[in-house]
C-alpha positions in Angstrom: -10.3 79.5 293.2 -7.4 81.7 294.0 -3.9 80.0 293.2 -1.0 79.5 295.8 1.0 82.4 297.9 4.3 82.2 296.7 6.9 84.7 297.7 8.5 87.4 295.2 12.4 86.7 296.2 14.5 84.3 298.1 15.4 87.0 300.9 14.2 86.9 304.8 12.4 89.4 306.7 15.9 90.9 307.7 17.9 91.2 304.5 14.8 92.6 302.7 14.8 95.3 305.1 18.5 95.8 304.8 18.1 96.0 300.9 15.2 98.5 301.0 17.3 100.8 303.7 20.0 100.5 301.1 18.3 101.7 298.0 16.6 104.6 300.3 20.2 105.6 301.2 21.8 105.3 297.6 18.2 107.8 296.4 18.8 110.3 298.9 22.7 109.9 298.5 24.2 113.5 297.4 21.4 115.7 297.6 20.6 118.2 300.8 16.9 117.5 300.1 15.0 114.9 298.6 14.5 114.7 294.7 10.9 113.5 295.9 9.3 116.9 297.3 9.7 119.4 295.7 12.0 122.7 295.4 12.0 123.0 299.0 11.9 126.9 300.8 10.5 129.1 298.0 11.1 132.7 297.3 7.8 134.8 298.1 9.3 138.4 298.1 10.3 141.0 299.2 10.3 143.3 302.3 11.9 145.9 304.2 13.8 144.9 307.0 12.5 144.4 311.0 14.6 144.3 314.1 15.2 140.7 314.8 15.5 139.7 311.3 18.0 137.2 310.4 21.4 138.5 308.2 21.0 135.4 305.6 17.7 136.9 304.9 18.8 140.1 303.2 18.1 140.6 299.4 21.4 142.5 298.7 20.2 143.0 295.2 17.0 145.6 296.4 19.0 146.5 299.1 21.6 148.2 296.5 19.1 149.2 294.3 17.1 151.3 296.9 19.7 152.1 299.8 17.5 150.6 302.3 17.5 146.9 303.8 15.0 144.3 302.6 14.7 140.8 303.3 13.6 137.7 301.6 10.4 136.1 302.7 10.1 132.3 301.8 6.9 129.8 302.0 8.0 126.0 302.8 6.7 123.9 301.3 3.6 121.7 302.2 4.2 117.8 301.7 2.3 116.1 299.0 1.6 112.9 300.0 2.8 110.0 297.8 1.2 107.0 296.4 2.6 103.8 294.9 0.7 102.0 292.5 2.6 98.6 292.5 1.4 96.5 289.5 0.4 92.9 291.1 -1.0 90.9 287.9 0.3 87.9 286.7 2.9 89.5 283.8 4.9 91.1 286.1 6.2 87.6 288.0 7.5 86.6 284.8 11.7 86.1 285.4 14.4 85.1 283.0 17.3 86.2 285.5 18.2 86.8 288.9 14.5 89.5 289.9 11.5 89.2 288.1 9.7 92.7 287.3 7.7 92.3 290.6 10.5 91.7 292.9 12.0 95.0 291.3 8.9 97.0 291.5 8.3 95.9 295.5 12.0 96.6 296.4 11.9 100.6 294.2 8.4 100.7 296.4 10.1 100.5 299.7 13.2 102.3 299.1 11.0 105.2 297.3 8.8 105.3 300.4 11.4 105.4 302.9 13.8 108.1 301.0 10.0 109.9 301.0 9.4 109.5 304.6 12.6 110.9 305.6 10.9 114.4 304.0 7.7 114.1 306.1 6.2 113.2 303.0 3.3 110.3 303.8 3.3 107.5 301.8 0.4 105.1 300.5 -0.5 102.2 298.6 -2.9 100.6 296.2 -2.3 97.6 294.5 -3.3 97.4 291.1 -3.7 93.8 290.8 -6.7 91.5 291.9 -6.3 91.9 295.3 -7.7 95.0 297.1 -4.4 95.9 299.2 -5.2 100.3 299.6 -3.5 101.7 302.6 -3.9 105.4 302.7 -0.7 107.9 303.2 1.1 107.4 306.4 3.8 108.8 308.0 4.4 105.3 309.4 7.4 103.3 308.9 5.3 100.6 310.7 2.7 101.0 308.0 4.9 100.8 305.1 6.9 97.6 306.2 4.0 96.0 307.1 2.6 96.6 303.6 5.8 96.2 301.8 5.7 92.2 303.5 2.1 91.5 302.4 3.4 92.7 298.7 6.5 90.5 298.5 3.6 87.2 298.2 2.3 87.4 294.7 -0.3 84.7 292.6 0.1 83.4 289.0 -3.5 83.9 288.6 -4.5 88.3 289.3 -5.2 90.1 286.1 -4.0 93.6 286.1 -6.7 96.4 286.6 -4.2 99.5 286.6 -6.4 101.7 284.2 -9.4 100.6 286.5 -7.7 101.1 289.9 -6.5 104.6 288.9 -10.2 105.8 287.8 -11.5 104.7 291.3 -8.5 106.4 293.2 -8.7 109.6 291.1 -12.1 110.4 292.8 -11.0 109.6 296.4 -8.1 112.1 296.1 -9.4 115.2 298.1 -6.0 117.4 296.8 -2.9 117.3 294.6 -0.8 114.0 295.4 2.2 112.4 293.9 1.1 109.2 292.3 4.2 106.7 290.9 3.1 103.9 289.1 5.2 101.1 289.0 4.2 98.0 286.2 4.8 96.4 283.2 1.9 98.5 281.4 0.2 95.0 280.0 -3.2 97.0 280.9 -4.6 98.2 277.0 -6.9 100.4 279.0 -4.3 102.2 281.4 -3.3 105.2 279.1 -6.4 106.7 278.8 -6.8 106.8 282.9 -3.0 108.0 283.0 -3.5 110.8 281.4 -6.5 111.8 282.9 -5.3 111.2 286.5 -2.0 113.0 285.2 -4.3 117.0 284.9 -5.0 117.1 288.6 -1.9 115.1 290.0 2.0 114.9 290.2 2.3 111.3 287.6 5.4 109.3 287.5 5.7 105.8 285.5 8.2 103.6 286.2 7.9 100.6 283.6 9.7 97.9 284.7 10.9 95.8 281.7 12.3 92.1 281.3 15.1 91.6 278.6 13.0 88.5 277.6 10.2 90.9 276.4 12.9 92.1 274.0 11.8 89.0 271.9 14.6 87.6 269.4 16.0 89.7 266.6 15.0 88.2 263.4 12.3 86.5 264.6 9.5 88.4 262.8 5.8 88.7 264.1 3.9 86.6 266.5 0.4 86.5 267.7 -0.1 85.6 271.2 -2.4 85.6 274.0 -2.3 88.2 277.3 -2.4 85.4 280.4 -4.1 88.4 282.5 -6.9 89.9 279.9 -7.5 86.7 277.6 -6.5 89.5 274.6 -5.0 88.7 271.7 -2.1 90.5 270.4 0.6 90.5 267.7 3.8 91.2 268.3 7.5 91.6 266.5 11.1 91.2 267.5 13.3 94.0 269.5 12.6 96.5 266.6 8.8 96.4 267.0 8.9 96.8 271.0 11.7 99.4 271.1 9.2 101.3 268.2 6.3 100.4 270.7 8.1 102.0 273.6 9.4 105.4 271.5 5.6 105.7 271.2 4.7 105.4 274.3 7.1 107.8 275.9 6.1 110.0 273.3 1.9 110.1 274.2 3.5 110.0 278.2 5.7 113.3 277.8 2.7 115.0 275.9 0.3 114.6 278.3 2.9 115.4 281.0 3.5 112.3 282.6 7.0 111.3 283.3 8.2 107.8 282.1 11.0 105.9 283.1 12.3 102.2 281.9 13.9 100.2 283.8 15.3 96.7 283.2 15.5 93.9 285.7 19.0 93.3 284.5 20.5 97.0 284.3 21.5 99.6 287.5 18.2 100.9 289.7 19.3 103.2 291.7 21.6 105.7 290.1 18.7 106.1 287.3 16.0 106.4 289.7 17.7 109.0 291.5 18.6 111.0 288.1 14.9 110.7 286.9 13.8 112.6 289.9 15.9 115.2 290.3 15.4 116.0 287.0 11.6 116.2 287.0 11.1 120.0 286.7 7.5 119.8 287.0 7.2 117.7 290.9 10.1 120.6 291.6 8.2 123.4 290.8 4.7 122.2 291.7 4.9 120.5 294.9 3.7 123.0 297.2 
């Protein structure tokens, strides 16, 4: 039996909309293109100049060299289209202050998919919970509110099936894509699929992290139970999951995914924007 609707944060219909508009404006805030894309109008080369040709097209630099006028020819860029992979399992409704991880993850979904929409970029969704919510890239705004509303309702009781949900995707992918994954990473079987979604596609991680999950300095190990898989697990105090996460990154940035951490108490959007402007390999491959 499936367990009770309840709703990821204490907003209405209009204020979640405002907040998601918000965090859209504060990604896109400074930048003449979006930190999302790409590198934008790329250098192709060289050629010599036509009647009709613009001025800001000539390459000064050959046209010194050789004493006769060349321009620069430029490709734009095609749009990749994006897909969020919004962890919906059980962990991620856990809360010790004001937004629990899913409430975060649903709110960097929207404003993501809106800063990407104002580059033509479409924008999809697969949930990678229990429920089968998989709404193919769109260059609807229509589409991603009405999406982004079904998401903010979670249930105590879906088990995360990221590492399964990513296999299945991977094959229904006809070209290169953007994929950003946002979750807690509870899945044990998710970094093998990562990694191997991450040699044909654009891969982004955004681990969204409680300070609860911290645990207590001093308080040694602990075995416990996952609520979503039914695995047991031993675990350690702020040492052993900062060690845990050094790791992680570590198999991540060798296999050429990009991770990001983000805590439910700490600044979203000024290190969300820095994390993507900074990612060398969506500027240089999204074409």
């Amino acid at each position: 039996m499936q367990g009770t609707l309840e709703k990821c944060d204490p907003l209405n219909s209009r204020q979640f909309q405002l907040a998601v508009r918000k965090l859209a404006d504060d990604l896109s805030f400074g930048t003449d293109r979006s930190a999302f894309v790409g590198s934008g109008i790329d250098y192709v080369q060289s050629r010599l100049y036509q009647p009709g040709d613009p001025v800001r097209s000539i390459d000064w630099k050959i046209t010194a060299r050789t004493g006769r006028i060349f321009v620069k020819e430029f490709e734009a860029p095609k749009r990749l289209p994006f897909y969020f992979l919004v962890d919906t399992s059980a962990s991620m409704t856990i809360r010790s202050g004001t937004l629990s991880k899913y409430a975060l993850a649903v709110q960097i979904a929207g404003g993501m998919s809106l800063a990407a929409l104002d580059r033509v970029s479409p924008v999809g969704l697969l949930a990678v919970g229990d429920r089968g919510l998989h709404v193919r890239p769109t260059l609807s705004r229509d589409s991603v509110f009405q999406w982004l509303h079904e998401l903010r309702y979670f249930r105590y009781d879906e088990r995360t099936t990221l590492g399964k949900r990513l296999s299945e995707l991977q094959v229904q992918l006809p070209s290169r894509a953007v994929l950003i994954v946002l979750s807690d990473l509870h899945d044990p079987g998710a970094p093998g699929p990562l990694k191997l979604v991450a040699q044909r596609h654009d891969m982004a991680v955004i681990q969204l992290m409680d300070p609860a999950e911290l645990g207590i300095r001093g308080s040694g190990f602990f075995r416990g139970s996952e609520a979503e898989t039914g695995q047991t697990f031993a675990a350690g105090g702020k040492r052993s999951f900062l060690h845990f996460q050094d790791e992680l990154a570590r198999d991540f940035r060798l296999a050429g995914i990009d991770h990001l951490t983000l805590r439910t108490d700490g600044p979203v959007a000024r290190p969300l924007r820095h994390f993507f402007q900074n990612r060398s390999h969506i500027r240089g491959k999204a074409r």
